[in-house]
C-alpha positions as a Markdown table, in Angstrom:
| # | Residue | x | y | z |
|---|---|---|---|---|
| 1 | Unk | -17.1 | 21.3 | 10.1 |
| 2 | Unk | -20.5 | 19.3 | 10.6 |
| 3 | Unk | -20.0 | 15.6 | 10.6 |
| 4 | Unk | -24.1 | 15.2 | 9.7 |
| 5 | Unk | -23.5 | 17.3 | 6.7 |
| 6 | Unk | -20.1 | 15.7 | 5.5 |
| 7 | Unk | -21.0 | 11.8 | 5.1 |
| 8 | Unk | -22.3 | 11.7 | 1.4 |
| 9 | Unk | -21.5 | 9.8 | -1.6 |
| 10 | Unk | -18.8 | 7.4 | -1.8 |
| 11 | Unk | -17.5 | 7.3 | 1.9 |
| 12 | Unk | -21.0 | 7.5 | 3.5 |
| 13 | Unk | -21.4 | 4.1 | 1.6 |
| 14 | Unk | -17.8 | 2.6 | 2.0 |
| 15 | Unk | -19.1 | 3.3 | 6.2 |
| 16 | Unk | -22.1 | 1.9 | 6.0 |
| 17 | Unk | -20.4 | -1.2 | 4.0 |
| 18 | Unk | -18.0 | -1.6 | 6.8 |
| 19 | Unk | -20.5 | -1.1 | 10.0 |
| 20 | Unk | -19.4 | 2.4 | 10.8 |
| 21 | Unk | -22.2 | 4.8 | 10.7 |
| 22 | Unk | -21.8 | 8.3 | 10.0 |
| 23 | Unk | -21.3 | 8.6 | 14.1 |
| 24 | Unk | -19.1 | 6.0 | 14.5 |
| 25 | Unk | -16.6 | 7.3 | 17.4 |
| 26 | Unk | -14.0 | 6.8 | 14.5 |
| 27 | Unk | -14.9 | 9.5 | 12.3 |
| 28 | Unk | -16.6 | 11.3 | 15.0 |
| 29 | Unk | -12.4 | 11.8 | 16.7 |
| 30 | Unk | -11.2 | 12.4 | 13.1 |
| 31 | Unk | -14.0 | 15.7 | 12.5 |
| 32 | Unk | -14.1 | 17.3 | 16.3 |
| 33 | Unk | -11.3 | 19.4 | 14.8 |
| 34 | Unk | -10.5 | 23.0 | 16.4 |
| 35 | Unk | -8.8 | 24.9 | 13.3 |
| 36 | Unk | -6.9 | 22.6 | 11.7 |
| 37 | Unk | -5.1 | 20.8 | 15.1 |
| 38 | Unk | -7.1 | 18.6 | 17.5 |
| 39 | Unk | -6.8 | 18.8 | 21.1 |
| 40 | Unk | -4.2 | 16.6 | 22.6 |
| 41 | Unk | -5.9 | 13.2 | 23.9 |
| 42 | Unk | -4.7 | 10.2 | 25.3 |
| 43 | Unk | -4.4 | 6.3 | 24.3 |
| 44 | Unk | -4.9 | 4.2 | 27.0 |
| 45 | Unk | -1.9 | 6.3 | 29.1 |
| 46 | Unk | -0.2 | 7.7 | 26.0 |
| 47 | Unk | -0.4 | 11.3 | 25.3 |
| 48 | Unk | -1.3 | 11.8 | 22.0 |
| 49 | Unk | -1.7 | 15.1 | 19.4 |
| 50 | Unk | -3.6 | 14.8 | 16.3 |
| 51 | Unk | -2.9 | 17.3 | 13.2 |
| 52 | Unk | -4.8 | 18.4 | 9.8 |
| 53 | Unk | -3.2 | 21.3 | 9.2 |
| 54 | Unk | -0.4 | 20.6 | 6.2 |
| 55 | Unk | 2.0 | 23.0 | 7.5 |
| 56 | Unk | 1.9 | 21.2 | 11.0 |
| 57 | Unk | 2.3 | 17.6 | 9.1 |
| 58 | Unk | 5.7 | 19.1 | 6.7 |
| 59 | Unk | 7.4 | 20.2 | 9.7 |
| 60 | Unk | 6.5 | 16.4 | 11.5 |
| 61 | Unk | 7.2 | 14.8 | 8.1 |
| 62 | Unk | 10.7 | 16.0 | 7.5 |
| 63 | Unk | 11.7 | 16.0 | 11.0 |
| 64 | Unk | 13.6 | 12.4 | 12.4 |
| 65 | Unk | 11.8 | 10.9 | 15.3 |
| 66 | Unk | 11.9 | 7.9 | 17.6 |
| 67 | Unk | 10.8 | 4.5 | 16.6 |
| 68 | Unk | 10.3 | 0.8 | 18.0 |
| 69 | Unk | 11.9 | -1.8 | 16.4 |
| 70 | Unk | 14.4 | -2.8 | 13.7 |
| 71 | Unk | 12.4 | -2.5 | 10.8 |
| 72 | Unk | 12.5 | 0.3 | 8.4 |
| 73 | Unk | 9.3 | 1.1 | 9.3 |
| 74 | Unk | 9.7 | 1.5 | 13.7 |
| 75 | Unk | 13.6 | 1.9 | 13.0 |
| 76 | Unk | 15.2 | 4.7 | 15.5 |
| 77 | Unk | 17.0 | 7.5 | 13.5 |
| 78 | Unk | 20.2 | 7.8 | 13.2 |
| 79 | Unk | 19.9 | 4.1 | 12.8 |
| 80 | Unk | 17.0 | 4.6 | 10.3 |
| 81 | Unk | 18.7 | 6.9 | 7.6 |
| 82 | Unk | 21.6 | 3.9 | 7.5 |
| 83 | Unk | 18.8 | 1.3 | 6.9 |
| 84 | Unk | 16.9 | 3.7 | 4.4 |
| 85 | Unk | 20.5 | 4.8 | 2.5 |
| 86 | Unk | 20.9 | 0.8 | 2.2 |
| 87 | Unk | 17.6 | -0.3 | 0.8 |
| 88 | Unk | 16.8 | 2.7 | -1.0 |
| 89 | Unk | 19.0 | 1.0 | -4.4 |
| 90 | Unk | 16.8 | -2.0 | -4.3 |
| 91 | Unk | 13.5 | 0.5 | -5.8 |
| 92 | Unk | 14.6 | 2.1 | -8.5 |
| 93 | Unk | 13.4 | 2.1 | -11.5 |
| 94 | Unk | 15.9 | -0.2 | -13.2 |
| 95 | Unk | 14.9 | -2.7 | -10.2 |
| 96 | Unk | 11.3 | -2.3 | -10.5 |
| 97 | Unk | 12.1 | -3.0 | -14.7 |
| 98 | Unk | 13.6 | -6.1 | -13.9 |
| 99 | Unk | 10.5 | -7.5 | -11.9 |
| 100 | Unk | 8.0 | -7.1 | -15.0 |
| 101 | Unk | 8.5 | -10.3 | -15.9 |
| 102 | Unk | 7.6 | -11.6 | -12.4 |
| 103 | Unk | 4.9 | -9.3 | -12.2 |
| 104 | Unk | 3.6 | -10.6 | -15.4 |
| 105 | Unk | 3.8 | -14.4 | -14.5 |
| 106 | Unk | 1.6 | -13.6 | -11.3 |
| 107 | Unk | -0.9 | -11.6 | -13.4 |
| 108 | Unk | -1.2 | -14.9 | -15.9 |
| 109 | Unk | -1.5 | -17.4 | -12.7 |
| 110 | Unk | -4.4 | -15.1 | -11.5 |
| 111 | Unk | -5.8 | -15.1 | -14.6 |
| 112 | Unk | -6.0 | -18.5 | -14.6 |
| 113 | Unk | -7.2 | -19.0 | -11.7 |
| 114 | Unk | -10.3 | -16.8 | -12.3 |
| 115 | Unk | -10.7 | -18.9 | -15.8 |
| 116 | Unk | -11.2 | -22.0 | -13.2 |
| 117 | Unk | -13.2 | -20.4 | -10.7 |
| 118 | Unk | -15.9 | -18.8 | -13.0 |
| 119 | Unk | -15.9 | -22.2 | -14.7 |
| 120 | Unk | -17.0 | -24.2 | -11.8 |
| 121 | Unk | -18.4 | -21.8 | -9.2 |
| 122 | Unk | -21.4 | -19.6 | -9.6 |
| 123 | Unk | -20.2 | -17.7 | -6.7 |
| 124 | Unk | -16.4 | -16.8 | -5.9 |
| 125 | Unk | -15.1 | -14.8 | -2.9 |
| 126 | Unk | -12.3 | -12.9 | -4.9 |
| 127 | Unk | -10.2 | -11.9 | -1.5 |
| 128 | Unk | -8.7 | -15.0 | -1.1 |
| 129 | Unk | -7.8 | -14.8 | -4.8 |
| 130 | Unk | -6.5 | -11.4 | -4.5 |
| 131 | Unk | -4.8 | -12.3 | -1.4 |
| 132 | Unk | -2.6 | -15.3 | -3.3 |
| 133 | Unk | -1.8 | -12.8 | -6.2 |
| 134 | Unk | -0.6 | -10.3 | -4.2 |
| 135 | Unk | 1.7 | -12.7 | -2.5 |
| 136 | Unk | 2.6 | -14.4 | -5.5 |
| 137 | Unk | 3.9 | -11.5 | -6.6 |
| 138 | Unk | 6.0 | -10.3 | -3.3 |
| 139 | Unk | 7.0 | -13.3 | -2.9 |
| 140 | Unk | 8.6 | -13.8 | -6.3 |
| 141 | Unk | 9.8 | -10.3 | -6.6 |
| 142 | Unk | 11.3 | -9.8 | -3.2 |
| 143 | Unk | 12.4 | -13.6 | -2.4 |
| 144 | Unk | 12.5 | -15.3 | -5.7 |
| 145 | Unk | 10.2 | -17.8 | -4.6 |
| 146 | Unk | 7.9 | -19.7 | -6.2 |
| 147 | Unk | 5.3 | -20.7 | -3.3 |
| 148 | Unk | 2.5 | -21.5 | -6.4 |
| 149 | Unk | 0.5 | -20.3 | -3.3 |
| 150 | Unk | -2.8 | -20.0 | -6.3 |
| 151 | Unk | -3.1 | -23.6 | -6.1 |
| 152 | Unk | -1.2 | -23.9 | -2.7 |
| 153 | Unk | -3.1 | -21.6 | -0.5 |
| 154 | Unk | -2.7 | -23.7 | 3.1 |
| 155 | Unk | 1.3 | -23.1 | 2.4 |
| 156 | Unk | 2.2 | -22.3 | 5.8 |
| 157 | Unk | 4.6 | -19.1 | 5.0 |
| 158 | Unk | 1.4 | -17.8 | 3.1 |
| 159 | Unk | -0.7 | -18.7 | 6.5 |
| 160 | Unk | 2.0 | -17.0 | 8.8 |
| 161 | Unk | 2.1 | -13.8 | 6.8 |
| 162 | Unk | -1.9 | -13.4 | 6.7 |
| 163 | Unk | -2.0 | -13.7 | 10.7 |
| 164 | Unk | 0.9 | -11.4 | 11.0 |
| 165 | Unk | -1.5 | -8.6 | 11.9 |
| 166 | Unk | -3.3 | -10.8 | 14.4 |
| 167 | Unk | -0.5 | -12.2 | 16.7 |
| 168 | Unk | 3.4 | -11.8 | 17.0 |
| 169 | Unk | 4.1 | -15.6 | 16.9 |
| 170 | Unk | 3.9 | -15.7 | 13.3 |
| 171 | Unk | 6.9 | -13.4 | 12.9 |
| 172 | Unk | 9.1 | -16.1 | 14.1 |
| 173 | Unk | 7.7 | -18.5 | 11.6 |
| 174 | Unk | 8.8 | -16.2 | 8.7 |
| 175 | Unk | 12.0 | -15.2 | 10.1 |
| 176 | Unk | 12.9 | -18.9 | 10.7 |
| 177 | Unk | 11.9 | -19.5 | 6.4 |
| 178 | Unk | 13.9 | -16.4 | 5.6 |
| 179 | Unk | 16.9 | -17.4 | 7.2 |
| 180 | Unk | 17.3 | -20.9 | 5.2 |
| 181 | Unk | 16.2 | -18.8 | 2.2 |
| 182 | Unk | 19.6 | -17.0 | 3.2 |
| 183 | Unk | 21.8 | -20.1 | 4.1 |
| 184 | Unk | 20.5 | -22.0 | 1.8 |
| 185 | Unk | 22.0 | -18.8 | -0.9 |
| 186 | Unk | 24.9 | -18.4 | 1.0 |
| 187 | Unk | 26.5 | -22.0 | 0.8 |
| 188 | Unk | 25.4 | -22.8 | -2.7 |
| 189 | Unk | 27.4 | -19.4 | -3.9 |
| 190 | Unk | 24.0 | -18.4 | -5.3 |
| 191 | Unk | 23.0 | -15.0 | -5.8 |
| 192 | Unk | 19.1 | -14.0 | -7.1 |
| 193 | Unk | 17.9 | -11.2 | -8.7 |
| 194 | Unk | 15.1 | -9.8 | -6.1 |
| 195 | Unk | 15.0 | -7.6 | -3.1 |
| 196 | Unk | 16.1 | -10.1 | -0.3 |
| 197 | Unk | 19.8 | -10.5 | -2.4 |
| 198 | Unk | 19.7 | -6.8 | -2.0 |
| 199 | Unk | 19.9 | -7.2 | 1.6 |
| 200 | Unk | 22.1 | -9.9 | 1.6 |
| 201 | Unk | 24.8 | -8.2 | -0.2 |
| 202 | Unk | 24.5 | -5.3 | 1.9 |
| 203 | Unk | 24.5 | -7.0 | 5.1 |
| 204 | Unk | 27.3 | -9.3 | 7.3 |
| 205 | Unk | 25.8 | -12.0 | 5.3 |
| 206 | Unk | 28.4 | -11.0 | 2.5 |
| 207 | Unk | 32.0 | -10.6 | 2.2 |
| 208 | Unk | 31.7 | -7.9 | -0.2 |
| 209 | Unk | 32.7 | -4.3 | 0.5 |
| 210 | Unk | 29.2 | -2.0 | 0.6 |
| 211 | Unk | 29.8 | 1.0 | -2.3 |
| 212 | Unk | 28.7 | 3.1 | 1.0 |
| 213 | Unk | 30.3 | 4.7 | 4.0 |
| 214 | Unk | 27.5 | 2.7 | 6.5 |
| 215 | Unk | 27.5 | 0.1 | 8.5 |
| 216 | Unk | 26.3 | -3.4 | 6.9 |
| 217 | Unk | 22.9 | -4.4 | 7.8 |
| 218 | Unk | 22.9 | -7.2 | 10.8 |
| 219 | Unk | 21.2 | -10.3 | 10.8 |
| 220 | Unk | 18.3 | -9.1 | 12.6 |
| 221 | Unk | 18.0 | -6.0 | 10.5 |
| 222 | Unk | 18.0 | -7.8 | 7.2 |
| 223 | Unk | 15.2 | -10.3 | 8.7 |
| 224 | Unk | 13.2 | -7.2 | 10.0 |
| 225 | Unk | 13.0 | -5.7 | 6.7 |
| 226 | Unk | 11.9 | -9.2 | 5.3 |
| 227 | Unk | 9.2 | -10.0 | 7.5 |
| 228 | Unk | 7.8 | -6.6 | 7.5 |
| 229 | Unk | 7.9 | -6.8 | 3.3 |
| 230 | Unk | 6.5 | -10.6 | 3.3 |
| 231 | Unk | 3.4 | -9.5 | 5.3 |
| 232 | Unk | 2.5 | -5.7 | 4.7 |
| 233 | Unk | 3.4 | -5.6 | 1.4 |
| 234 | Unk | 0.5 | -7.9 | 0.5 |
| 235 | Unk | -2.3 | -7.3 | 2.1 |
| 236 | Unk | -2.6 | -3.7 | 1.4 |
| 237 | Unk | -2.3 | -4.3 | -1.9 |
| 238 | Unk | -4.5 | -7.4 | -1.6 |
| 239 | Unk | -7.1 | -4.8 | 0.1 |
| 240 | Unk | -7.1 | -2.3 | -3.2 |
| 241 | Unk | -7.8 | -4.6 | -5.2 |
| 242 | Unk | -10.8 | -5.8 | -4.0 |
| 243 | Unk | -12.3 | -2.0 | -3.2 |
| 244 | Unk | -10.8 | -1.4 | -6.8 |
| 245 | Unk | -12.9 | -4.4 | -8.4 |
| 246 | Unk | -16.2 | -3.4 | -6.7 |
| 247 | Unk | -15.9 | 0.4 | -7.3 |
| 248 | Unk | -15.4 | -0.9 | -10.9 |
| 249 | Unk | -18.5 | -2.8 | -10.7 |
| 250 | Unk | -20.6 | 0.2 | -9.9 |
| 251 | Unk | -19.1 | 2.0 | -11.7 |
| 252 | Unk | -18.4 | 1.0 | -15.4 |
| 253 | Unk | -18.3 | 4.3 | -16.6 |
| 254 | Unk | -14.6 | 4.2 | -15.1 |
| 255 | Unk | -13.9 | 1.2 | -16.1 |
| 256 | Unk | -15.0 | 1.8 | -19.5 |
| 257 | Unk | -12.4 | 5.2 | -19.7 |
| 258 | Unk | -9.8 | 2.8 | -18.7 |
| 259 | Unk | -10.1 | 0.3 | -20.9 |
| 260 | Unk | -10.2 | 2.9 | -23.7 |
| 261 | Unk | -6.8 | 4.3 | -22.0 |
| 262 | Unk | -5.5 | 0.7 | -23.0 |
| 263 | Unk | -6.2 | -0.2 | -26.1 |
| 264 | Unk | -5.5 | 3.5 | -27.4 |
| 265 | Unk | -2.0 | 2.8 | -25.0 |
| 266 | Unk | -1.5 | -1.0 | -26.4 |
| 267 | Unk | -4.2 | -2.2 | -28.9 |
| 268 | Unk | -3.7 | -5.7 | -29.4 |
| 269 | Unk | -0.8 | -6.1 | -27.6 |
| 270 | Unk | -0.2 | -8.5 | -24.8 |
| 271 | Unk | 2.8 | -7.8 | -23.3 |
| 272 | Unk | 2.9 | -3.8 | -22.0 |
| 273 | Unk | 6.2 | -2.6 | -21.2 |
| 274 | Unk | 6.8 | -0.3 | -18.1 |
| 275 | Unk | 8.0 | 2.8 | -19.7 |
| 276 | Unk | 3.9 | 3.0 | -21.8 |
| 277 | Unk | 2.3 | 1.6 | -18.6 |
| 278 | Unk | 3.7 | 5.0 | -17.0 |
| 279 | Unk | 2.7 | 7.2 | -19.0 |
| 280 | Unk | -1.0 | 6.2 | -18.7 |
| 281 | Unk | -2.2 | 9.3 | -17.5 |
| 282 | Unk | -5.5 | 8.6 | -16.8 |
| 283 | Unk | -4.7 | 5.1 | -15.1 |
| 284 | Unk | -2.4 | 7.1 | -12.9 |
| 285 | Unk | -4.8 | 9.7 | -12.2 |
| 286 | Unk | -7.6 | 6.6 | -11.2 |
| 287 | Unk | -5.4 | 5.0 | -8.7 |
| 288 | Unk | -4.4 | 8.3 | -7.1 |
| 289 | Unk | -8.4 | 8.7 | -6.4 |
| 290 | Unk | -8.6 | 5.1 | -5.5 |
| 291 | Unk | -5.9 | 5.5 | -2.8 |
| 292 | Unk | -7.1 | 9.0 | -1.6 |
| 293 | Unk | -10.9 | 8.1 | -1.3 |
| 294 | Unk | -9.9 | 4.4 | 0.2 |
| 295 | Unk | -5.8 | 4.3 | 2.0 |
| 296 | Unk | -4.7 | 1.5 | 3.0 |
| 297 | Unk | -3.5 | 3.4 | 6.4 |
| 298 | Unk | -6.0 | 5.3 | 7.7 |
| 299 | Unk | -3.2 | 7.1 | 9.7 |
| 300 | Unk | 0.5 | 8.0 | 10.4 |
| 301 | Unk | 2.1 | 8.1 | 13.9 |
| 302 | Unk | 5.2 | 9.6 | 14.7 |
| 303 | Unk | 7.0 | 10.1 | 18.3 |
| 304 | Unk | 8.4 | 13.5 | 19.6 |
| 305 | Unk | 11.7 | 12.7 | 20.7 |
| 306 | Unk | 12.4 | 15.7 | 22.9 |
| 307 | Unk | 10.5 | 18.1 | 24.4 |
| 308 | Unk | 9.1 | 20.6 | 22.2 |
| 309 | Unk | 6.8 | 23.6 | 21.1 |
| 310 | Unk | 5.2 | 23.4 | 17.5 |
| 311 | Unk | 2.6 | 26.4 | 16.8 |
| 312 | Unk | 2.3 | 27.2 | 20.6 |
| 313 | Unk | 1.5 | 23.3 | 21.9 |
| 314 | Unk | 3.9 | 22.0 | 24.5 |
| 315 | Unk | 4.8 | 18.3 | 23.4 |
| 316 | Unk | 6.5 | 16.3 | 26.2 |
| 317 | Unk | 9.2 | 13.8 | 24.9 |
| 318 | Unk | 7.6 | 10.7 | 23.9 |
| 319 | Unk | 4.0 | 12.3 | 22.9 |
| 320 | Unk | 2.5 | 10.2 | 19.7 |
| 321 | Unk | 1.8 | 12.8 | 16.5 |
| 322 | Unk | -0.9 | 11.4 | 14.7 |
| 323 | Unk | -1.4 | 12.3 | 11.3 |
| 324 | Unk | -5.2 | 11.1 | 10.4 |
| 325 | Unk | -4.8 | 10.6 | 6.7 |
| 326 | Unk | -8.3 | 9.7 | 5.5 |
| 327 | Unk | -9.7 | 13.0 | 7.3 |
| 328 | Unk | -7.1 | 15.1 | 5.6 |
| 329 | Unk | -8.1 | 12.9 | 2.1 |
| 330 | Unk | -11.7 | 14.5 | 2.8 |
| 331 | Unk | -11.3 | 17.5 | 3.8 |
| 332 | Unk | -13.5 | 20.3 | 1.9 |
| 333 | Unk | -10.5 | 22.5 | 2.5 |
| 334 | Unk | -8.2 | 20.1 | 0.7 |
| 335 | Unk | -10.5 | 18.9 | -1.9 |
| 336 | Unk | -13.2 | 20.4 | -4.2 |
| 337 | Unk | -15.9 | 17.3 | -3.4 |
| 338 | Unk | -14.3 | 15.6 | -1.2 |
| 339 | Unk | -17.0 | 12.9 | -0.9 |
| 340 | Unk | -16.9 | 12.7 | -4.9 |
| 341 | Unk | -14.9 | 10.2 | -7.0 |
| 342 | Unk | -13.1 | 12.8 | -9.7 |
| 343 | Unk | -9.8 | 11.4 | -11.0 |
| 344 | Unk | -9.2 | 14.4 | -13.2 |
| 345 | Unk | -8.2 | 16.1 | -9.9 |
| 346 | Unk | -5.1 | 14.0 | -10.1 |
| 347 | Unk | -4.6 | 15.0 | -14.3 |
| 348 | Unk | -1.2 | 16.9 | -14.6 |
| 349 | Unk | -3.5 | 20.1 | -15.8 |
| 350 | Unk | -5.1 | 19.8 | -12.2 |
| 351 | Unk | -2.3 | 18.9 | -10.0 |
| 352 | Unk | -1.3 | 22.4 | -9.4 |
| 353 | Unk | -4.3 | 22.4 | -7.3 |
| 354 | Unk | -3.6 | 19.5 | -4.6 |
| 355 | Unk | -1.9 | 20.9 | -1.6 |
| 356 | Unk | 1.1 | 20.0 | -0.1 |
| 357 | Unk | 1.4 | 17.0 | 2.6 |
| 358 | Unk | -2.7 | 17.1 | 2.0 |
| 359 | Unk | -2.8 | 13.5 | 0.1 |
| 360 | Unk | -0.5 | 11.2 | 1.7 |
| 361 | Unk | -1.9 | 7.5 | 0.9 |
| 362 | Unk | 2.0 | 6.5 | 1.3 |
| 363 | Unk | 3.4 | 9.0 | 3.8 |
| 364 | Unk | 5.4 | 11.6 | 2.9 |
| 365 | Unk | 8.5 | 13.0 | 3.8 |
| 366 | Unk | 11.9 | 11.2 | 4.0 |
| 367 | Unk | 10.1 | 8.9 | 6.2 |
| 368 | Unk | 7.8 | 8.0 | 3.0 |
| 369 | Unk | 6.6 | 4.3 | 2.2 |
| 370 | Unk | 10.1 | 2.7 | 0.4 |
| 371 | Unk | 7.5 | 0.5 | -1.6 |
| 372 | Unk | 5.2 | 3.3 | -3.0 |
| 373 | Unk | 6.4 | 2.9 | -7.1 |
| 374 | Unk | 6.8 | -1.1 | -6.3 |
| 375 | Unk | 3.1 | -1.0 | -5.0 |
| 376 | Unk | 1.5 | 1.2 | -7.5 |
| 377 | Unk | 3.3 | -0.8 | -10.5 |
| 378 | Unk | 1.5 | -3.9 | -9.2 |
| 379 | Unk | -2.1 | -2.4 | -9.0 |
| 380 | Unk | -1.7 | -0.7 | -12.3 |
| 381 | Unk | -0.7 | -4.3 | -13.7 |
| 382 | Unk | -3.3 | -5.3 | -12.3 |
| 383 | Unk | -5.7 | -2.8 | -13.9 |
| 384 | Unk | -4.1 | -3.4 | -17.1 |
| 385 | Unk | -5.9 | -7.2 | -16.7 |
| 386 | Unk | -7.9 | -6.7 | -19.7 |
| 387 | Unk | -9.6 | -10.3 | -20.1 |
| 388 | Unk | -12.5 | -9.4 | -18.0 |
| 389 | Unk | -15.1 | -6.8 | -17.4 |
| 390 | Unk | -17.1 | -6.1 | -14.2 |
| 391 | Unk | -20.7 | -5.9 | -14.0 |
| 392 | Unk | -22.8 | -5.3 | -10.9 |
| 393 | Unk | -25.6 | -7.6 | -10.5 |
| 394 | Unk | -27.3 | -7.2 | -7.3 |
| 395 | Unk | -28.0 | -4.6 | -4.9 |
| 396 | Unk | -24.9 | -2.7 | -3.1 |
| 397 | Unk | -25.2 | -3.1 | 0.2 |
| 398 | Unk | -24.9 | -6.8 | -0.8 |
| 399 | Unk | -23.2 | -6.8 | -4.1 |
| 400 | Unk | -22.3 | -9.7 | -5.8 |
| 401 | Unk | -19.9 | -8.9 | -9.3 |
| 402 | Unk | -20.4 | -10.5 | -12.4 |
| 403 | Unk | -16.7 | -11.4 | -13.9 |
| 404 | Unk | -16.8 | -12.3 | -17.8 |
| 405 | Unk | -14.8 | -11.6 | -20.6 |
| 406 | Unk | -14.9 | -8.1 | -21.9 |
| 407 | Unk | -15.6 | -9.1 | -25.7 |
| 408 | Unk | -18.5 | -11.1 | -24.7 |
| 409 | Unk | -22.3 | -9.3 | -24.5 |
């Protein structure tokens, strides 16, 4: 596969956008493929394998292996499947239901807030914006907080959550807020109706008997889970949304098929219920191509936990399995186009035609992202904004988007 013959269309520009060119030593590792497996290489001292062959990432998927910390995400299995079994209530789709109105009352602050921006600036850099919706909504929805963090953006949780990729001192700051969330709960006999009460009445935070066999979560599992939900949970979403609004803006042809998806969906109504934002097909099938064209996690790594033999390659316990997503996502054996934005790939006509374990923008597996329907209920929300339209107004490289309402010329 020839890396000077792959980088067209819209990755070759995402790259060039970002400062990698198409030999940047980033994609360059992802393409030096031999088959479908790369040679085994190391991190720094850490031995490490990684796989494009679908096949090779089932049999890594669906197979427990050793973690760091924890959190649902690092947690060590056995201790894992107890965590997982725990949380696992707290998504589905009665849950997710009951946060429409949350979701609802973020989408109207942001809406809002836009309305103030285009009113007095000529120019507005939407991440920030995109940042405080995002955590509006997580923070509402899993905490039952109202941080007002649109108008409050210097709110120090908000602060401690965006440098939580950046340095491990904030993760004491959250934990510290998340426990007098908890206390404060616990001795006024008050119970809320989001993810963290979940937790709590699942954990030794609560006298009540769990409706399962496991162990209640401890302290510093419940807080795990809330600092890892408080911090990743927005800024990947934070991070479609702004690749979302300038795809949009070059591309209005999409936007225009679904807004027509709307109003067929909805016509004048204001307030879309979840079962009909669902069944949006073509919505669906956009942020499919969103996610497998731009995912959030450009890669999966999982541990070998004995010593083992996979397809004739010796892994020592402890060797890292990397599972490069975005090169699977554009891979000419897994995609007709790769390099070509085509939602009707994602249509349920088409769907027969996407391999297994070959799109994988959350994971896949039993160790799949717990969030996934939470996350793509809140971009398609999002999408179903329908007070403005897009417009590109300058050149792409440097592209500056023109927001105004869609009924206006």
């Amino acid at each position: 596969m020839s890396i000077t013959n792959l980088r067209f269309g819209v990755v070759k520009e995402y790259l060039m956008i970002c400062g990698q060119g198409v030999d940047s030593p980033f994609i360059c590792l992802i393409y030096k493929v031999i088959g479908k497996i790369n040679k085994i290489f190391y991190e720094g001292l850490r031995p490490c394998l990684s796989i494009t062959d679908p096949q090779f990432i089932r049999s890594d998927s669906t197979t427990p292996k050793d973690p760091l910390h924890t959190s649902l995400f690092f947690s060590k299995y056995p201790e894992w499947k107890r965590i997982r079994a725990i949380l696992s209530p707290s998504f589905t789709t009665g849950k997710l239901k009951s946060f429409q109105p949350m979701f609802r009352n973020s989408l109207n602050n942001l809406i809002d807030k836009l309305k103030d921006e285009f009113k007095h600036n000529e120019i507005t850099d939407l991440r920030p914006i995109y940042d405080s919706f995002a955590f509006d909504v997580i923070s509402k929805s899993a905490f039952g907080l109202n941080t007002n963090i649109m108008d409050n953006p210097d709110n120090p949780i908000f602060m401690a959550a965006k440098s939580f990729f950046q340095t491990g001192l904030t993760q004491q700051t959250i934990a510290d807020y998340i426990k007098q969330v908890i206390k404060a709960r616990i001795d006024s006999n008050f119970e809320a109706k989001d993810l963290l009460q979940l937790s709590i009445n699942a954990s030794v935070f609560s006298p009540k008997v769990t409706s399962n066999s496991f162990e209640k979560l401890t302290e510093e599992e419940v807080l795990a889970q809330s600092i890892n939900l408080m911090a990743a949970g927005y800024d990947t979403t934070s991070t479609q949304l702004c690749f979302i609004t300038r795809f949009l803006a070059l591309n209005p042809d999409f936007q225009t098929q679904l807004v027509d998806e709307m109003n067929d969906s909805f016509g004048g109504k204001t307030d879309v219920d979840y079962e009909s934002l669902m069944k949006m097909s073509y919505l669906d099938a956009f942020l499919k191509e969103i996610m497998r064209i731009n995912c959030s996690v450009n890669r999966i790594d999982r541990i070998a936990t004995n010593d083992c033999v996979i397809d004739g390659i010796f892994l020592p316990k402890g060797t890292s399995i990397i599972i490069p997503i975005w090169a699977l996502h554009l891979d000419a054996d897994n995609y007709d186009e790769p390099d070509v934005f085509k939602p009707q790939r994602f249509l349920a006509e088409n769907s027969s035609n996407i391999k297994d374990y070959t799109y994988l923008p959350f994971a896949s597996g039993p160790r799949n992202c717990i969030g996934k329907r939470f996350a793509e209920m809140e971009i398609k929300y999002f999408l179903e904004l329908d007070f403005y339209k897009l417009i590109q107004t300058s050149t792409m490289k440097q592209l500056m988007v023109k927001v105004k309402p869609r009924n206006s010329q």
